[in-house]
C-alpha positions in Angstrom: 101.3 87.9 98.6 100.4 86.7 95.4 100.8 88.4 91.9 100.1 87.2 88.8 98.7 88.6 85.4 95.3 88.2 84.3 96.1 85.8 81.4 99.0 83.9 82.8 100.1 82.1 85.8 100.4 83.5 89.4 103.8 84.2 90.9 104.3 84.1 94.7 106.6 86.9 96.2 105.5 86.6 100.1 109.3 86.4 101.2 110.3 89.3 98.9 107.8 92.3 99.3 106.4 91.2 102.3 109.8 91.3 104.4 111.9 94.3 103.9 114.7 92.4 105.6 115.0 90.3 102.4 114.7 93.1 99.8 118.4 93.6 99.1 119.5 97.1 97.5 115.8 97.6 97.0 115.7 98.9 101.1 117.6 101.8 102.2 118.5 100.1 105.9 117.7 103.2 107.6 114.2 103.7 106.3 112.6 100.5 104.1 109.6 101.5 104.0 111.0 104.4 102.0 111.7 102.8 98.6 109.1 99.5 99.6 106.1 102.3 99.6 106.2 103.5 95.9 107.0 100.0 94.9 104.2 98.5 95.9 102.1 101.6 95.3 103.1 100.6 91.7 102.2 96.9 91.6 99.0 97.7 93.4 98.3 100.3 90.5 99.0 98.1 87.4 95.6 97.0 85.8 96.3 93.6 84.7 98.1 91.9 88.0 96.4 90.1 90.2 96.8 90.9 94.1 96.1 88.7 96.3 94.4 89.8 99.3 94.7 93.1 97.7 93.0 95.2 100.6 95.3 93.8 103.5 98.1 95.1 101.0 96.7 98.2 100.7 96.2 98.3 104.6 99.4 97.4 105.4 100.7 100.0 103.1 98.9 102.6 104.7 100.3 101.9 108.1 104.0 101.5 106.9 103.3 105.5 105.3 101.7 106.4 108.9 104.9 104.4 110.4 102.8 102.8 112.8 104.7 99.4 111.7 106.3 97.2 109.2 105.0 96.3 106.1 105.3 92.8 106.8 104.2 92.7 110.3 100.9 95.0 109.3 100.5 92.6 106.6 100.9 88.9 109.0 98.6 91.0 111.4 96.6 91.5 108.5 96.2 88.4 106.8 95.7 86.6 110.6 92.4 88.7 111.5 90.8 87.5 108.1 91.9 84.1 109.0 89.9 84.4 112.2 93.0 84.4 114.7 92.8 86.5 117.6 96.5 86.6 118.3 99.6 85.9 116.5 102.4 84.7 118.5 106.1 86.4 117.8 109.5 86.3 119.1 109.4 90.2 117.4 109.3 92.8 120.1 108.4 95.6 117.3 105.6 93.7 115.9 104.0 93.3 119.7 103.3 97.3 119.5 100.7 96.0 117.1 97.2 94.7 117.7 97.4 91.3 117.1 100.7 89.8 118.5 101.8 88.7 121.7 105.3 88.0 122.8 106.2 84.5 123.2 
């Protein structure tokens, strides 16, 4: 995902909001998508950053607060339809529950 401000220059933070596993003290272990929801609730909110793919975000979003997966697998699932890919080949056996993914 990429943010940046409307005046300035972008800044790319796909390995750190888009994978819980990465966010440090920012994730309760238990339950990331408890603190990752209102974070990026926040950042989708602010008026002058730029979001990329904003509405596979936002989708993604929705289905971590419906816990029908992870943020970041809703999100690769996500960003793979728009690409045009019928399937995304994983190793993760959460992220096959999804439409989308096959097990390798």
């Amino acid at each position: 995902m990429l943010i940046g401000n409307r005046a300035s220059q972008v800044l790319n933070v796909d390995h750190t909001l888009a994978d819980e596993h990465h966010l440090g003290n920012i994730a309760d272990a238990r339950n990331p998508g408890q603190k990752i929801t209102p974070a990026v609730e926040r950042l989708l909110q602010v008026e002058v950053l730029v979001i990329e793919n904003e509405q596979q975000v936002f989708t993604a979003l929705v289905a971590l607060k419906q816990g029908r997966g992870s943020f970041a697998d809703v999100l690769i699932a996500e960003r793979g339809a728009r690409a045009g890919c019928t399937r995304t080949l994983t190793f993760d056996q959460k992220a096959v529950r999804l439409p989308g993914f096959e097990l390798v």
